[in-house]
C-alpha positions in Angstrom: -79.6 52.1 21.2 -76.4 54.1 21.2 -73.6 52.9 23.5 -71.2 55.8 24.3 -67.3 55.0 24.8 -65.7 56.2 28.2 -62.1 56.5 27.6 -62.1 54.4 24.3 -63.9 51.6 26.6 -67.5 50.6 27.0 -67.2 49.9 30.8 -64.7 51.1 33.2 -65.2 48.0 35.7 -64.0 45.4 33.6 -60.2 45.4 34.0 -61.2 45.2 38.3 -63.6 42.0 37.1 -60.5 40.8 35.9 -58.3 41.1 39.1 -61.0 40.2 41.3 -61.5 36.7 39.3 -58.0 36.1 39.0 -58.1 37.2 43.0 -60.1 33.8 43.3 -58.7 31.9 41.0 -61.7 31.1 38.5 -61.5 31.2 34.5 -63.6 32.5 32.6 -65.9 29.8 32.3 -66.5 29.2 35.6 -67.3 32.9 36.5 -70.1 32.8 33.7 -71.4 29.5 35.1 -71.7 31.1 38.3 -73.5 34.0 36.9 -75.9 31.9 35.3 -76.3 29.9 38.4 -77.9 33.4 40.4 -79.8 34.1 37.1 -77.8 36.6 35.0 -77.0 35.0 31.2 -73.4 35.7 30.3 -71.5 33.4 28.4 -67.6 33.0 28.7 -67.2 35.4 25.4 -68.9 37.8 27.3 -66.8 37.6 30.1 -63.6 38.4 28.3 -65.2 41.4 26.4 -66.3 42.9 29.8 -62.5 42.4 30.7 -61.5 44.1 27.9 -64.0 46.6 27.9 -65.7 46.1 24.5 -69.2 44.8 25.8 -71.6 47.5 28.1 -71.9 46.3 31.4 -75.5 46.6 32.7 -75.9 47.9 36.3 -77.6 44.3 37.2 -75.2 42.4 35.8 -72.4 44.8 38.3 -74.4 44.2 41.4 -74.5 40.5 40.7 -70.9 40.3 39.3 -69.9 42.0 42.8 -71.6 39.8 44.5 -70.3 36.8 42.5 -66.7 38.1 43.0 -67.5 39.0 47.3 -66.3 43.1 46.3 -68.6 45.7 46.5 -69.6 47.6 43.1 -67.8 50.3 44.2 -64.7 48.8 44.2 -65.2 47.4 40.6 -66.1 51.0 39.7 -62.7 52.1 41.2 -64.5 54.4 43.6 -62.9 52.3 46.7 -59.6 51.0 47.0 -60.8 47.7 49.0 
């Protein structure tokens, strides 16, 4: 499976995953525990290469990051401001 680059990035959500968990004050760790928690398997690496933007991000995995993080996956997309 081929995996294209936007921008020299594999996501474009992951530096507004960052601000939103920093927004609430969790690490790493605890945002991939509460992933796991409503049934989607990330572990803390993955975290920080979504925040980096080295590692896809699979449209599942946005909804329930959103979700996780209480912003709508249109504001990690950057499509909202809010």
């Amino acid at each position: 499976m081929k995996i294209y680059d936007y921008n020299g990035k594999k996501n474009i959500c992951g530096e507004r995953i960052h601000e939103a968990r920093c927004r609430l004050r969790l690490t790493q760790s605890e945002l991939a525990a509460r992933l796991q928690v409503s049934g989607i398997n990330l572990e803390r690496d993955s975290i920080s290469r979504i925040e980096i933007g080295t590692r896809f991000v699979a449209d599942y995995e946005l909804r329930e990051l959103a979700t996780v993080l209480k912003v709508s996956p249109a504001w990690l997309l950057g499509i909202s401001e809010t």
